[in-house]
N, C-alpha and C positions, 0 to 999 in steps of 0.2 A: 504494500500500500504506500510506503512510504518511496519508495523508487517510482510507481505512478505521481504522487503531489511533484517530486521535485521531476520531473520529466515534463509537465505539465506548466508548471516553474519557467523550466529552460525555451519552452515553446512558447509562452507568453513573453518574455524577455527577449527571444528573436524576433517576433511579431515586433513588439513594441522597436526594436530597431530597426528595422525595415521602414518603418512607416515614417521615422525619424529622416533613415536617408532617402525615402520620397518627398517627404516633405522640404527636406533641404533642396535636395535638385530642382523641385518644382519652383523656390524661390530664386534658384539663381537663375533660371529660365525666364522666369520672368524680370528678374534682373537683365539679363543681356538682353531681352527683347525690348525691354526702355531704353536699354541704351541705343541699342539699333535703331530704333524709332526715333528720338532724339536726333541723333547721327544725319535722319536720311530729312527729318524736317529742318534741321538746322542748314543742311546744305542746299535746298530749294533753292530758295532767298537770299539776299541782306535783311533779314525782317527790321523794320522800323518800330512795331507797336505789339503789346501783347496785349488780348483784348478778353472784357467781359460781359456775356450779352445777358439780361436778363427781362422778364416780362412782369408789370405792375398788375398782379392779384388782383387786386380790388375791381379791375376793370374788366372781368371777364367772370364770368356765369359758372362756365364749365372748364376745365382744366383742358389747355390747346393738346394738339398731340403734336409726336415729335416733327411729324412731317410739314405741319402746320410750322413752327419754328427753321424747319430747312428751308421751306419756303420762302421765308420771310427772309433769313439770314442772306439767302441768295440775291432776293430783291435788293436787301441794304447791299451786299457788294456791289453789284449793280448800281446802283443810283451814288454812292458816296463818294466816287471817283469827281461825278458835278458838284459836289459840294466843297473839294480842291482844287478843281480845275486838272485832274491827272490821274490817271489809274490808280485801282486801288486793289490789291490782290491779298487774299487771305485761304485758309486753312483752318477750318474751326469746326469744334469737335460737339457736336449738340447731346445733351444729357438730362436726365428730368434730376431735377432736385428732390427731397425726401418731402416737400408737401406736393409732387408729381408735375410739379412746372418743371414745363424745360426752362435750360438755359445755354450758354456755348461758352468755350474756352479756345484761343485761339492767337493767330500771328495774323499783323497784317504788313502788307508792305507798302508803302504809299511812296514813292522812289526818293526818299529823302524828306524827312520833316523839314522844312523851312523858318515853321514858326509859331511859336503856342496855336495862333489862333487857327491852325489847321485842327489840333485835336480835339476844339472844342467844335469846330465844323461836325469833324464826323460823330461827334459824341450828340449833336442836333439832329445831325442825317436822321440816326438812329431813334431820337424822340420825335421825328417828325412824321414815324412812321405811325401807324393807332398802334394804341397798347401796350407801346414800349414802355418798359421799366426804364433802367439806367444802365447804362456803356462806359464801363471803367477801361480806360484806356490810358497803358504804363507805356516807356519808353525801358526796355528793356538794360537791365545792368550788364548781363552778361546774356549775352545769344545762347551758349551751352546750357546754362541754367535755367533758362524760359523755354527753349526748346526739351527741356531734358521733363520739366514741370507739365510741358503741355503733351506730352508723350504717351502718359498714362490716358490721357482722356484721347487722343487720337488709336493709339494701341486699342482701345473700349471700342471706339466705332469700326474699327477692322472687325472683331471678335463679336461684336453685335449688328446681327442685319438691320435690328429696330433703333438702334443709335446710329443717326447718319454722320459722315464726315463731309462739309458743306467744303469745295474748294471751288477757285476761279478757274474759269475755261483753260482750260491748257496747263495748268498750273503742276498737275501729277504726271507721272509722264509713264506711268504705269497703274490700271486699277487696282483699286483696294485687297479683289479677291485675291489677285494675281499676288500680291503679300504673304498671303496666310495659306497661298496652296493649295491640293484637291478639294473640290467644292464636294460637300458630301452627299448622297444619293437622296433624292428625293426634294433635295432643295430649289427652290427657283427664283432666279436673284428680282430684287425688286428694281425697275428702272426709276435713275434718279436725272432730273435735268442737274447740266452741268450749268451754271451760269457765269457769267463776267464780270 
């Protein structure tokens, strides 16, 4: 009896390592996949701005969905170019918050800030549109660091079909799927307009 408990013992104590060393590989995996992401968003661009989109509660009935927000997000790229007089290219990672609003995290590139009153331009773009909450827009400290930060929420939209990754026409230069590998059976991808 006593050679069964400890036998028993030895097999719960290899179990429990095992799962140790899945559980570690599983974080460095996801380690070096932030970093790779990171990596491949930091070289895009020059990014000028690291941006955050969020939508005013109070002004809506029923909680929008995410697509609703990619929508929208794409129309602001689109349109905030006029509100500097120049292109305006971005990368943003749309996401529901824990009361089920979305919101985005993201880089933009406006080809060189010139001067405060550009940011407060597009931070108007963005309330000029209905609904909009408020558009925190940073000038980034460190590109590796803001790229490295916005990684985890673009890595999410690869890994989630239901979380879009909103980018400007031409901006990728390889689909999302094409990232993450064999599409798996049964799946069928959702078309998304690309906008500008």
């Amino acid at each position: 009896m006593v050679r069964g408990e400890q036998a028993d013992r030895t097999n719960v104590e290899r179990a429990l390592q095992q799962e140790e060393l899945l559980e570690g590989s599983a974080r460095s995996l996801r380690r070096r996949s932030l970093g790779a992401m990171a990596e491949f968003a930091a070289g895009l661009r020059p990014w000028d701005l690291f941006a955050t989109f969020t939508y005013d509660q109070k002004e809506f009935e029923a909680v929008p969905s995410l697509r609703f927000a990619e929508r929208d997000l794409g129309r602001y790229l689109g349109e905030a170019g006029q509100w500097v007089k120049r292109p305006v290219l971005g990368l943003l990672a749309v996401e529901t918050h824990r009361s089920g609003f979305p919101h985005a995290h993201g880089l933009l590139q406006v080809g060189g800030l010139r001067s405060g009153w550009e940011i407060s331009a597009l931070s108007e773009c963005w309330r000029s549109l209905r609904w909009r909450g408020f558009l925190r827009l940073e000038r980034p400290r460190s590109l590796e660091d803001t790229a490295g930060y916005c990684a985890k929420y673009f890595l999410g939209s690869v890994r989630k079909p239901e979380a879009p990754l909103v980018a400007s026409d031409g901006l990728l230069p390889v689909r999302a799927v094409d990232l993450v590998g064999p599409v798996p059976a049964g799946w069928r991808p959702r078309m998304r307009r690309r906008w500008r």
